[in-house]
C-alpha positions as CSV (number, residue, x, y, z in Angstrom):
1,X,-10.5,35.2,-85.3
2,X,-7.9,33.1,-86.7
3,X,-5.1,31.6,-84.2
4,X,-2.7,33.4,-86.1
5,X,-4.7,36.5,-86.0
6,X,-4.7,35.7,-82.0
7,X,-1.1,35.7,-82.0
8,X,-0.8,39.0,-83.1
9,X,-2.4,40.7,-80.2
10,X,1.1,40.6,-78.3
11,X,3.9,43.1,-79.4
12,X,5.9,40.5,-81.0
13,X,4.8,37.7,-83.1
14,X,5.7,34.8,-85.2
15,X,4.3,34.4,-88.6
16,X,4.7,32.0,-91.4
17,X,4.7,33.0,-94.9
18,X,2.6,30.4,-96.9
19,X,2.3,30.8,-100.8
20,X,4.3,32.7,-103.6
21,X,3.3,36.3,-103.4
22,X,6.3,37.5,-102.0
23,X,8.4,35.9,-103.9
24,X,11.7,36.6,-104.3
25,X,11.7,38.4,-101.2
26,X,9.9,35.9,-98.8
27,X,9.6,32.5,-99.7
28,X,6.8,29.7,-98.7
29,X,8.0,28.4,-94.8
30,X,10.1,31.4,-94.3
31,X,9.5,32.2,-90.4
32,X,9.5,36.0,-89.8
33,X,9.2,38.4,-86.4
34,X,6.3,41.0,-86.8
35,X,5.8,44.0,-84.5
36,X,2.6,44.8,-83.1
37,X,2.5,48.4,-82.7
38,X,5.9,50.7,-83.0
39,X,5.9,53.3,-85.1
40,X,3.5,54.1,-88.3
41,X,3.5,52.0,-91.1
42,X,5.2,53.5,-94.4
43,X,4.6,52.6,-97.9
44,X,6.9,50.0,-98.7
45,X,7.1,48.1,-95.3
46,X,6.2,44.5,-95.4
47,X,3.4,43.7,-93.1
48,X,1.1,41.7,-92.1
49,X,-2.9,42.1,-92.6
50,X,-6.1,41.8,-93.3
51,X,-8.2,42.4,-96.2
52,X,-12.1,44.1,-95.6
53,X,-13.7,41.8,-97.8
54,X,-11.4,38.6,-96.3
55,X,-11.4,39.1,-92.7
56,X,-10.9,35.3,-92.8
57,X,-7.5,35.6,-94.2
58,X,-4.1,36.8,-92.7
59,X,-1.7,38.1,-95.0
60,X,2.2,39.1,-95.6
61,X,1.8,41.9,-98.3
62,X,3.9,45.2,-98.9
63,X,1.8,48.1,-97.7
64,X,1.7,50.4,-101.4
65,X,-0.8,53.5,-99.7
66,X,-2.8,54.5,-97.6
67,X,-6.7,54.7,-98.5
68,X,-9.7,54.7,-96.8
69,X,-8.3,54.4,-93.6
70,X,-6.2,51.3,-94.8
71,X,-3.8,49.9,-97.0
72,X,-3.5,48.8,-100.1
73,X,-1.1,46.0,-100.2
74,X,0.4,44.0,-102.9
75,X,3.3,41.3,-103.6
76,X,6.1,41.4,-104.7
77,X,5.8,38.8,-107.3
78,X,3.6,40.4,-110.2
79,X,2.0,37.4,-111.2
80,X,0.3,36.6,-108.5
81,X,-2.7,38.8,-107.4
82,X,-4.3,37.5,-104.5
83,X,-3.6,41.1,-102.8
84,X,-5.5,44.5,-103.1
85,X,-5.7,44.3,-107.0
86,X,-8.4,41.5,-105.7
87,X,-9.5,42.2,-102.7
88,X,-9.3,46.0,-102.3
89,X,-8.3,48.0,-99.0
90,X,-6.7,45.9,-96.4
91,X,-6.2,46.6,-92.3
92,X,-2.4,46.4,-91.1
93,X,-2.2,44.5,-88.3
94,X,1.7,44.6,-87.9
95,X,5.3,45.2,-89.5
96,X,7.5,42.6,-90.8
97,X,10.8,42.8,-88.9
98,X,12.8,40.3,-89.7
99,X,13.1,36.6,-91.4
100,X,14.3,34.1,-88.4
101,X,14.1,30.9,-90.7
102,X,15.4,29.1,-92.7
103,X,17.8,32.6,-94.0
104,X,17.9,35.0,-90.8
105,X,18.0,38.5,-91.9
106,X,16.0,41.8,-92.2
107,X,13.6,41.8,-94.5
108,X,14.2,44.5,-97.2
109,X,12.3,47.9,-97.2
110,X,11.1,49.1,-100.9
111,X,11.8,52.9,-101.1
112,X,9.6,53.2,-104.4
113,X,6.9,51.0,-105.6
């Protein structure tokens, strides 16, 4: 278990987006506020997870569908595929709930994917 993975064991956490994937919506060192917990995930939710076949690695993906008892997950930049398209079903661990740094704000919810 990772110490970020660790974090996440409390109802609130802080996570730091590292990388492009989410580009333009989250941006590498933006600082955001994910909920353990709380109500169901929906497709389109950003969240924060790990991939089966990566348990190593902690993620902030968009959750696309349920399958298998998981999520698929992908970015929101299409050029980069080091989501589900790779690395197949992952388990959510949490919800995005908001960007605290550098540009406080909620991050936005994608109705259709």
């Amino acid at each position: 278990m990772t110490r970020e993975s660790a974090r996440l064991r409390r109802p609130l956490a802080a996570v730091g987006v590292t990388g492009p994937s989410m580009s333009p919506t989250l941006r590498h060192g933006d600082a955001l506020l994910v909920r353990v917990g709380g109500r169901a995930v929906r497709a389109g939710d950003v969240v924060v997870a790990v991939f089966r076949t990566r348990p190593d690695l902690l993620v902030v993906k968009r959750a696309v569908r349920p399958q298998d008892g998981g999520w698929w997950v992908r970015g929101d930049n299409d050029l980069v595929t080091d989501d589900s398209r790779a690395y197949g079903v992952a388990d959510v661990l949490g919800r995005v709930v908001l960007r605290y740094w550098p540009r406080p704000g909620r991050v936005p919810r994608r109705r259709e994917l």
